[in-house]
PADOKE-420279 format. One line per 4 residues: for each residue x, y, z of C-alpha. Coordinates in steps of 0.2 Angstrom, whole numbers. Each point is the difference from the previous one (the first is absolute). Layout:
% PADOKE-420279
X/Y/Z | ...
% end
This chain:
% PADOKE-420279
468/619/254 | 14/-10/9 | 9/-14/-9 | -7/-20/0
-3/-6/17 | 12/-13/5 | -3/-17/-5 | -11/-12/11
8/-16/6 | -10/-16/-4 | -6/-10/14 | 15/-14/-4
14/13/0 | -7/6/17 | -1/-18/9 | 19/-4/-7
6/17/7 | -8/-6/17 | 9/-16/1 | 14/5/-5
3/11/15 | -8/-13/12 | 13/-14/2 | -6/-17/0
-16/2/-9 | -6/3/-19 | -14/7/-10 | -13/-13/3
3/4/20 | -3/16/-4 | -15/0/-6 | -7/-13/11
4/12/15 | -7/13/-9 | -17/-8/-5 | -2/-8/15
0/20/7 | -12/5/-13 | 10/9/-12 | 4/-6/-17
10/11/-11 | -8/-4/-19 | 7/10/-12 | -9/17/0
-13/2/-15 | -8/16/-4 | -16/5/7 | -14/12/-4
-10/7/14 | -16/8/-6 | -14/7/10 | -12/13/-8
-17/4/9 | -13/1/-14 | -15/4/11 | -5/5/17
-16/-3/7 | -8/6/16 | -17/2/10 | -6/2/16
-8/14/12 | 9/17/6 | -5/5/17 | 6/14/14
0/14/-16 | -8/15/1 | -9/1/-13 | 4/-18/-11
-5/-12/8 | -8/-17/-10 | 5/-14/-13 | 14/3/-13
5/-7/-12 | 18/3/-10 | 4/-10/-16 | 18/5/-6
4/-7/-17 | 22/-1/-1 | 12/-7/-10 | 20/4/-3
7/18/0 | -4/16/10 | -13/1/13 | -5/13/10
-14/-3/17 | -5/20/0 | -11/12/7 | 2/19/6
-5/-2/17 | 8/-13/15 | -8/-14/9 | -11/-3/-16
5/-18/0 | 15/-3/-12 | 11/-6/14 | -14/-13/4
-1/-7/-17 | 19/-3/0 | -2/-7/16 | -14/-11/-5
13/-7/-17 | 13/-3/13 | -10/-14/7 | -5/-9/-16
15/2/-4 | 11/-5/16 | -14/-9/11 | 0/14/13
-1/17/-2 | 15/12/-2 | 0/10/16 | 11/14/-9
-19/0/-9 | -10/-3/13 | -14/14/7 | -6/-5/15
-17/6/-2 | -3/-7/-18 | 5/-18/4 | -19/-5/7
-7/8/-15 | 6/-13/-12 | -12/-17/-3 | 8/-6/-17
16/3/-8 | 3/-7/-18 | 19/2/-9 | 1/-7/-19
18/-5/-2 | 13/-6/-12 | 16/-10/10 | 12/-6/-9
-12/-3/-15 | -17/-9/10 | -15/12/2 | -7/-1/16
-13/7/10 | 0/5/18 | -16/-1/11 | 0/6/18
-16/-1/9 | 0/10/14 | -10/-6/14 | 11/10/15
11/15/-3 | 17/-8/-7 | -7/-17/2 | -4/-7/-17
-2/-17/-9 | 7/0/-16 | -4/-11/-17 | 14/1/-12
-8/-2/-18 | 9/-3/-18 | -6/0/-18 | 14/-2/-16
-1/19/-3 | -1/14/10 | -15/7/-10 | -9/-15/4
1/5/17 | -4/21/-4 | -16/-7/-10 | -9/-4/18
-8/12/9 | 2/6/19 | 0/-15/10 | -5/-11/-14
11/-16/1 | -6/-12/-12 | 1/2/-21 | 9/-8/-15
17/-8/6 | -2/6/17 | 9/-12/15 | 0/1/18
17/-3/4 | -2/-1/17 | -8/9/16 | 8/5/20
-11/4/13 | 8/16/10 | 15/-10/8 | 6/-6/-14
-2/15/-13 | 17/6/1 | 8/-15/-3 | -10/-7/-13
2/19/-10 | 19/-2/6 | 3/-17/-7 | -8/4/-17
11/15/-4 | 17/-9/5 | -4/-16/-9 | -5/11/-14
13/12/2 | 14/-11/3 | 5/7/16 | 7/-11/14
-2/6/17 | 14/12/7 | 8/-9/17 | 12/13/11
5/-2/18 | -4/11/14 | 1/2/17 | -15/-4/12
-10/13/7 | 8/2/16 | 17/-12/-1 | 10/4/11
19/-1/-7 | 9/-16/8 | 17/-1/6 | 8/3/-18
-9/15/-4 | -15/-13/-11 | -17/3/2 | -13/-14/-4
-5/1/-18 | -13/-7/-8 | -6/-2/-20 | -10/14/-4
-9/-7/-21 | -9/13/-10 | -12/-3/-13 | -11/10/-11
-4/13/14 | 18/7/-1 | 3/-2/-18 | -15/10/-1
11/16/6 | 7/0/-18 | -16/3/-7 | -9/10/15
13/12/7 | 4/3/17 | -8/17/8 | 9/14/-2
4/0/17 | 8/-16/2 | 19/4/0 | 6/-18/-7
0/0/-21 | -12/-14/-1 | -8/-16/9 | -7/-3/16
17/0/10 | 16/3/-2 | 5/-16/11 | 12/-10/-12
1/12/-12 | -15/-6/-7 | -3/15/-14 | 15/-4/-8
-4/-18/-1 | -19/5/-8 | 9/11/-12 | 13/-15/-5
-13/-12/-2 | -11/13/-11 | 16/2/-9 | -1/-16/-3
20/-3/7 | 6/-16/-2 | -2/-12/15 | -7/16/11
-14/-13/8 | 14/-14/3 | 11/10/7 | -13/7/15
-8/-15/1 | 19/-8/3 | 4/11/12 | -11/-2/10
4/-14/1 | 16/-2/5 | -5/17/13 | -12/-15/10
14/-13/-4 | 11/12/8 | -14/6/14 | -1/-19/4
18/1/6 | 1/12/9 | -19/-5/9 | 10/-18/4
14/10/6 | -10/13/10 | -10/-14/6 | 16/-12/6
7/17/9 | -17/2/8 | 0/-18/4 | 16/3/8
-3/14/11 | -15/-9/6 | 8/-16/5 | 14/11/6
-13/10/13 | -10/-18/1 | 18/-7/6 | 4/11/14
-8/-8/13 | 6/-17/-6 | 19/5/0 | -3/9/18
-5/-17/5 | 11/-8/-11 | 14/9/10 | -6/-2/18
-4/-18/-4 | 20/-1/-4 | 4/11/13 | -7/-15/13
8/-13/-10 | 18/9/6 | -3/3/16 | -6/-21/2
15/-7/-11 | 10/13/14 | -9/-10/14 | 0/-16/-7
6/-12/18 | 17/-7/2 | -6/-18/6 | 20/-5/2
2/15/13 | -19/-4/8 | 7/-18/3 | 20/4/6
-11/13/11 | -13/-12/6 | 15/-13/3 | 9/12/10
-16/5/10 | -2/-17/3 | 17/-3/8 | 0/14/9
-16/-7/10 | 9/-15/2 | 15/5/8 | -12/13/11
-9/-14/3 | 14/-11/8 | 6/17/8 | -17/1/8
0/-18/5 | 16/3/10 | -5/18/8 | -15/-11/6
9/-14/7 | 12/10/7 | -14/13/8 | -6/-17/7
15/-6/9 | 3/16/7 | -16/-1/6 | 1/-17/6
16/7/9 | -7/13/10 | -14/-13/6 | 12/-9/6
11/14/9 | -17/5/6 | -2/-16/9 | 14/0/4
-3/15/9 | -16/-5/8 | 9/-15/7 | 13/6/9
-12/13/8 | -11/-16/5 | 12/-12/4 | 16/-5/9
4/-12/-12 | -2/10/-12 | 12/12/3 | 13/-15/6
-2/-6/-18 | 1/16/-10 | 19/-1/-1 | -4/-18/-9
-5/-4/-17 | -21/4/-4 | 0/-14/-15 | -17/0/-7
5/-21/-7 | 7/-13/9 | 19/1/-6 | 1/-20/-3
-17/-2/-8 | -5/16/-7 | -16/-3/7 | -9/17/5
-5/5/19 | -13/4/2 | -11/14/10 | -4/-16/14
19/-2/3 | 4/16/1 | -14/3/11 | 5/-14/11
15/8/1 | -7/15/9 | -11/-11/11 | 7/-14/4
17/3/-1 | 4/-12/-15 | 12/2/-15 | -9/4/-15
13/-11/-7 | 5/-15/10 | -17/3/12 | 12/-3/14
-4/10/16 | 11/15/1 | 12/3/15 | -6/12/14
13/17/0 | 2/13/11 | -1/15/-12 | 9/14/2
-7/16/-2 | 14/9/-12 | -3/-15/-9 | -18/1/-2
3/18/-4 | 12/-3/-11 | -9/-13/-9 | -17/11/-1
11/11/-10 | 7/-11/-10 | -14/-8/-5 | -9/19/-2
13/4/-12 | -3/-15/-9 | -20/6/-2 | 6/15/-5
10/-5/-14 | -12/-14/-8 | -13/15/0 | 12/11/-9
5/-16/-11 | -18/-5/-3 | -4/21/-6 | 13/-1/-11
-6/-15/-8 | -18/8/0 | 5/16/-10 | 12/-12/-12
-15/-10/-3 | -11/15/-4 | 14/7/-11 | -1/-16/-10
-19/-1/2 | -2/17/-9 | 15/-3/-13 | -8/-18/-7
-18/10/0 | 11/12/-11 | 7/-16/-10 | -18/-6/-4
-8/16/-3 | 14/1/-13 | -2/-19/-8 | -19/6/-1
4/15/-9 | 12/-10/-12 | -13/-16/-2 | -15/12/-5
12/9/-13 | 4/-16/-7 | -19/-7/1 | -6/17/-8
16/-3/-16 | -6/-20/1 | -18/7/-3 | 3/7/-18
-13/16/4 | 17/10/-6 | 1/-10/-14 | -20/2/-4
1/19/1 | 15/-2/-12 | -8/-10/-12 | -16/11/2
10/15/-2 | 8/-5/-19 | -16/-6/-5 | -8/18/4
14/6/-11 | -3/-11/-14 | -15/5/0 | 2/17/-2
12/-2/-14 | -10/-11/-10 | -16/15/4 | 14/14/-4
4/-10/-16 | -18/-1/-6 | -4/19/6 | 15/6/-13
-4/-11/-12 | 18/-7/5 | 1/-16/-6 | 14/-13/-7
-15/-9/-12 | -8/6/-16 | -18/-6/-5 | 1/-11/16
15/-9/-8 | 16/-1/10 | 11/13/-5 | 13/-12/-6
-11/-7/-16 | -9/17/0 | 12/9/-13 | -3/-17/-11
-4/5/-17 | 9/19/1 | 14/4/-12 | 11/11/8
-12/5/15 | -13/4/-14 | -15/-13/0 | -6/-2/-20
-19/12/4 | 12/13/6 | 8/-2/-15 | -13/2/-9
-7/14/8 | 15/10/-2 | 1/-5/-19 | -20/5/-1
6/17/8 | 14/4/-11 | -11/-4/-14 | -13/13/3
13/14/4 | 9/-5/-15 | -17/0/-10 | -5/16/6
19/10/-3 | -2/-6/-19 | -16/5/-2 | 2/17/10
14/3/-15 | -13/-2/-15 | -15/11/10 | 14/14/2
8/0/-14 | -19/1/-9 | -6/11/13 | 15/15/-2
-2/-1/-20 | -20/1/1 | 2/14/15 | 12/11/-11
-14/0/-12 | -14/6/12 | 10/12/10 | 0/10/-17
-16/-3/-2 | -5/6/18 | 8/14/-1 | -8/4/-17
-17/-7/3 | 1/11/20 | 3/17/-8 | -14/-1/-11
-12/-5/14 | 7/17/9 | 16/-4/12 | 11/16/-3
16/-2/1 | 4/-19/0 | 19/-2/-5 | 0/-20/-1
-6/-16/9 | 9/-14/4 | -11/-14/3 | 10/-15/9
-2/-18/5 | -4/5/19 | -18/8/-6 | 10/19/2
-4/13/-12 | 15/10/2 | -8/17/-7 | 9/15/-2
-9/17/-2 | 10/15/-6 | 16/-11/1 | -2/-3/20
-7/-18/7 | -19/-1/7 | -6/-17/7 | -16/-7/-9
-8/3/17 | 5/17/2 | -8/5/-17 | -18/9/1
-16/-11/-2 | -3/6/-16 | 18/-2/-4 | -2/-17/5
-14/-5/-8 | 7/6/-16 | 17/-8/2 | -9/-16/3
-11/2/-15 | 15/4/-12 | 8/-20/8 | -13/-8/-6
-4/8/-17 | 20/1/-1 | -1/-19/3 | -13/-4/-13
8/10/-14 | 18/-6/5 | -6/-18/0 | -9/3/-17
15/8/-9 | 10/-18/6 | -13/-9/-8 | -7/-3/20
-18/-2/0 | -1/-7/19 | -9/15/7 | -19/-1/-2
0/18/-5 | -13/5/10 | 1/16/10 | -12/6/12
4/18/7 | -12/9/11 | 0/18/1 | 20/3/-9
-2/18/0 | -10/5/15 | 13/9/10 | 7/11/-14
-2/16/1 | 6/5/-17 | -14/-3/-15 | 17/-1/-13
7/-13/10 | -17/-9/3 | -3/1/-17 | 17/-8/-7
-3/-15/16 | -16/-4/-9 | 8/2/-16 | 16/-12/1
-15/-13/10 | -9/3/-15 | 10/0/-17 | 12/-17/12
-18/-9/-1 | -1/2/-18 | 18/-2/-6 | 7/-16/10
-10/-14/-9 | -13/-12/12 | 0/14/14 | -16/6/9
1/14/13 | -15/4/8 | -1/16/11 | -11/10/10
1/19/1 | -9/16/1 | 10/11/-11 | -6/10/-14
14/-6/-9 | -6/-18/-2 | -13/6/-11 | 13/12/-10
9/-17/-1 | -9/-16/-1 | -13/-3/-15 | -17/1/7
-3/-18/-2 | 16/-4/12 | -8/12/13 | -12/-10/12
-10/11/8 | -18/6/5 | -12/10/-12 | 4/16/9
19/-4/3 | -4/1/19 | -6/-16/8 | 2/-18/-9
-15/-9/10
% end
């Protein structure tokens, strides 16, 4: 035996530890964070676990035999010690019996048990049982195969409950303590052995079925609580073809924690229940966090279309403050359009009125002409003045004068008659000449003025077409439609950034408040529930790294114990050539075999089984030697010897099973087997079996 276990820190010690590490907070802190998570570290007080089976009842109706079918019947009186389930021959129902003790005692049946074709046989299962110092009695009904209802009775001694017969349920001190119809068997059966036995339910963290790992490598975990159906694997062992050492899973190194707790190591059950806690405290986080990325990947692909707008909307507000009019330079150009129509204008005036007096020349010249081709007098005058006003009164001659003239012989101007004159042909030709020349020059004066005219016709339609231009680009600035596009234009984009700002969750304001009173309350950027939070946090890790250093310290010392043990107990039950085991916190065996490593998994069934059962026995006596009564001390073990081959070997397995049962006090191993042996080694009132040793119903 090792030296004295290390001492156990009392629950004060252990919350002043705590806070002392934890700035800003004390031991009452402590231990309000940790209540309020459900863990309260009272000192631990000793505990004995008892469970002994004293009877097993059965009855119901074998069918599909070959030659057995019918009603049975099988009353098996137990108690403390050695027992042997045996017969000489298989399938003659010792597996089944077990089976049916596993669900009394568990609430369902233990499948490492479990014959699939018995199960419908059974119609009542009754287990007689001490825990932890109550007698009770188990009833199952069973009204469909597996299904039962169950009535859990108790008296004040276990006797009182052996004196009734088969399904008798009524005598002297007899109770009902109370009844589950088939849904609820398991936990009713469950919830008595824990309360009874003291056992808290075991909490570890495991990943989802089917998690996928998230962008930091963490797979959604979720708290996985076992009750009475795992801690069962201490007392029913796992098949020998299960290759973890004990329990249901491996997930969370739940078999080292079932062994610590029936080792009864201090704060074992705080400590998973703790971390478990802080794993979902921790879970949390990282959920808020993935959440907020996803969150931001989604506004993010959500925002695309709003920033392509967002960017064409500001595009167009460019190109409009690039256009926006110059109403200065419209007006100087409308002004300047409007001058040059005015000075075309007069221009045009003038080309008219001097087109017109050319024209009015070349009338005259023309009449001239006709005149002196019509008239002697005519042709004397035409070396005299043609005044088209009297020279003293400016009074116009007109047509009647001048016609007079040619017809009567009369100035046009002083109506006096003209004088007769010889004319002289050289003159007349002379004159006809002249006065052709002069036609011909008026016409050429009056198609100069013409084309001057047109010239200023066409440049003062040039002048207005221009003022046109220039008044419609200052009516089209003076309208504002530049300005509305504008205006429309920034309102799109403010639009879209107030839309992009919500899509990405980018906003100045905090809880709808402005960001400049937002950050009221904070101290240094931390507001108080962050604070808190993070205090809560360091709390739980802090808890859970103090209380990791007790269960290890008491888990090491226990396990150097049982790895002797192991070893001892494995090469009595017939594993050659096991050099050591080296049983750690991480549920590995460490086993060497002829000085060279073997994984638990890579031992042979039988190994396995063996190994398995030598833990648990090794756990039990270990635990007894320390004064550790925590372990129920019952062991149910089917078939321990059925693939060995070598009746010296199978006989010293049964043996150590045998002589363990009897030496380590309060300890009940009940087997099955069909090996001469057991009758060489068990008492015949330790054997259970059928009158002819062959079939036990």
């Amino acid at each position: 035996m090792s030296g004295t276990l290390p001492p156990v820190p009392t629950e004060d010690e252990l919350y002043e530890r705590i806070a002392a590490i934890v700035e800003g907070t004390d031991a009452g802190r402590v231990r309000d964070v940790l209540t309020a998570h459900g863990v309260d570290l009272s000192s631990p007080l000793p505990v004995r676990r008892e469970l002994v089976v004293h009877r097993l009842y059965c009855a119901g109706t074998k069918t599909g035999t070959e030659d057995n079918d019918g009603p049975f019947e099988v009353d098996m009186v137990l108690g403390p010690g050695p027992w042997a389930i045996a017969s000489t021959k298989n399938s003659a129902g010792k597996s089944s019996l077990l089976w049916a003790l596993s669900v009394a005692l568990r609430g369902e049946g233990f499948d490492e048990f479990r014959r699939a074709e018995t199960v419908p046989w059974f119609s009542y299962v009754r287990a007689d049982i001490v825990v932890a110092g109550v007698a009770a009695s188990v009833r199952l009904t069973f009204r469909e195969p597996n299904r039962p209802s169950a009535r859990l009775l108790t008296a004040d001694t276990i006797d009182q409950l052996l004196e009734l017969n088969g399904r008798d349920e009524t005598g002297p001190h007899i109770r009902v303590a109370a009844s589950a119809d088939s849904p609820g068997v398991e936990d009713l059966i469950g919830r008595f052995m824990q309360e009874r036995l003291g056992l808290r339910p075991v909490s570890v963290w495991a990943a989802e079925a089917g998690a996928k790992k998230d962008t930091d490598g963490h797979k959604d975990s979720r708290e996985q609580i076992h009750g009475w159906a795992s801690f069962f694997y201490a007392i029913g062992l796992n098949s020998a073809s299960d290759k973890i050492l004990m329990g249901p899973t491996a997930i969370g190194q739940l078999q080292v924690k079932l062994m610590q707790i029936f080792l009864d190591v201090p704060y074992a059950a705080e400590l998973t229940h703790l971390t478990s806690a802080r794993s979902k405290d921790l879970q949390e986080v990282r959920r808020v966090a993935r959440r907020a990325r996803e969150d931001d990947e989604a506004r993010s692909l959500k925002a695309e279309p709003i920033r392509a707008a967002l960017a064409d909307a500001r595009s167009r507000v460019a190109v409009l403050e690039a256009k926006q009019p110059d109403l200065t330079g419209l007006l100087a150009a409308l002004d300047a359009a409007a001058r040059r129509v005015a000075r075309d204008q007069e221009a045009h005036r003038d080309a008219v009125g001097h087109r017109e007096a050319a024209r009015k020349d070349r009338l005259r010249d023309e009449r001239a002409v006709r005149r002196a081709h019509q008239s002697d007098a005519a042709r004397l005058l035409l070396g005299a003045l043609d005044p088209e006003t009297c020279p003293r009164c400016d009074s116009s001659i007109d047509d009647d004068r001048r016609e007079a003239e040619h017809t009567d012989h009369r100035c046009a101007v002083c109506a006096r008659s003209l004088p007769d004159a010889t004319e002289d042909p050289e003159a007349r030709a002379l004159a006809l000449r002249r006065l052709d020349d002069r036609v011909a020059a008026s016409r050429s004066r009056e198609d100069s003025a013409r084309d001057a005219e047109q010239a200023a016709a066409e440049t003062l339609a040039a002048s207005r077409a221009e003022h046109t231009r220039s008044d419609a680009a200052l009516a089209a600035a003076r309208s504002e439609q530049w300005y509305a596009d504008l205006e429309g234009a920034r309102r799109e984009v403010y639009q879209l950034e107030g839309a992009l700002a919500v899509a990405t969750n980018a906003t100045s304001q905090a809880n709808g408040l402005p960001a400049v009173i937002s950050g009221y309350g904070e101290v240094d950027g931390q507001a108080p529930n962050d604070l808190d939070e993070l205090t809560e946090s360091m709390i739980l890790n802090m808890a859970v790294d103090a209380l990791k250093v007790v269960v290890e310290r008491h888990s090491k010392a226990l396990f150097a114990d049982i790895n002797t043990e192991i070893v001892r107990i494995a090469k009595s039950l017939g594993v050659t050539n096991l050099t050591s085991v080296n049983l750690d916190l991480a549920g590995r065996v460490n086993a060497r075999k002829s000085g060279v490593a073997v994984k638990f998994k890579d031992l042979s069934p039988t190994e396995r089984l063996r190994m398995r059962i030598a833990a648990v026995v090794a756990m039990i006596t270990v635990g007894r030697r320390h004064g550790i009564m925590s372990h129920p001390g019952l062991l149910l073990i089917d078939a321990p010897t059925a693939e060995e081959m070598e009746p010296q070997t199978t006989y010293l397995a049964l043996k150590t099973l045998h002589d363990t049962a009897e030496a380590v006090p309060g300890m009940q191993i009940v087997i099955t087997s069909i090996e001469e042996a057991v009758w060489e080694i068990f008492p015949e009132d330790r054997i259970v079996s059928g009158s002819d040793r062959r079939r036990l119903f």
